[in-house]
N, C-alpha and C positions, 0 to 999 in steps of 0.2 A: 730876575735880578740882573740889574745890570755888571759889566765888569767894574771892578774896580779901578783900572788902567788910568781911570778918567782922575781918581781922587787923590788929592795934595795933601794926605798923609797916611802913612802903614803903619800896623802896630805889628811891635815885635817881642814874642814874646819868650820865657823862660822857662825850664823846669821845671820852678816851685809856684809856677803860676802868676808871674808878675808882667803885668803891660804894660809897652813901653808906646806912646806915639811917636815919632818923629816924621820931619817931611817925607814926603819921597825921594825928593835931589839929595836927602842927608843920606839917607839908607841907597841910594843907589852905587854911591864912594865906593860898596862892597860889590864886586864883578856878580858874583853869586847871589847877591840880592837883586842884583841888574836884571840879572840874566831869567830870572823865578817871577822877579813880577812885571816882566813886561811880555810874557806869554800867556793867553790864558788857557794854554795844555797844560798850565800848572795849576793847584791850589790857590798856589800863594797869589799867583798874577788874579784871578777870579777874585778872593778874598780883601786880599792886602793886607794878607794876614799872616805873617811869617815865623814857627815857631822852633826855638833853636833849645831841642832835648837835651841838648850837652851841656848845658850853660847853665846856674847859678844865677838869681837875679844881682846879684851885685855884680858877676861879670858882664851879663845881656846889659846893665845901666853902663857901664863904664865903655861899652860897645858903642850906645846909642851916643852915650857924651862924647865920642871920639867923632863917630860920625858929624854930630852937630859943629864941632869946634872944626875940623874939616872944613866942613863947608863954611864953616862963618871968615875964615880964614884964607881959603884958598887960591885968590888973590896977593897975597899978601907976602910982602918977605923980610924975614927975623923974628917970624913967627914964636912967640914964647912956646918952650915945651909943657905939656899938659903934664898935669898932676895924677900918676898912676903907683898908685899904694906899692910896692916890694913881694907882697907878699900875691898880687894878681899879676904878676908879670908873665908867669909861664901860663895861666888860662887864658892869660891875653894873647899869647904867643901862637898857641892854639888855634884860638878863635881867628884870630887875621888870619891863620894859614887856610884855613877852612873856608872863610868868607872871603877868601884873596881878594885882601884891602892892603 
């Protein structure tokens, strides 16, 4: 099998078993996802397949829509702020410190 290093999209997944695609460039935003799949002494770099035990699929979706609006955006200035529920703000808090995004 070859690596994955080559493929323009990772799936990332949750603890309750939910997959997410997003690009690579989106999921890279996070250092820690950078850093896992551009090696392939890692899993994740072979696979492109990154799964985060800690996480709830409604927090890993609202990871991956951060990611994407990132990059859609990243260019850009006056950026509207994203829509993030109140009540995921601390597993979000979390999650970025983890994924240092």
């Amino acid at each position: 099998m070859a690596p994955s290093t080559d493929s323009e999209c990772v799936t990332i997944v949750s603890n309750d078993g939910f997959e997410f695609i997003i690009p690579r460039s989106a999921a890279c935003v996070s250092e820690t996802f950078r850093l896992m799949l551009s090696s392939t002494n890692f899993p994740e770099g072979r696979t492109g397949r990154c799964v985060l035990e800690d996480y709830s699929g409604v927090v890993v979706e609202k990871i991956c829509e951060y990611f994407c609006y990132n990059e859609k955006h990243k260019d850009q200035v006056n950026v509207p702020d994203m829509d993030i529920p109140p009540e995921l703000c601390l597993e979000l808090l979390m999650a970025a410190d983890f994924l240092n995004t």
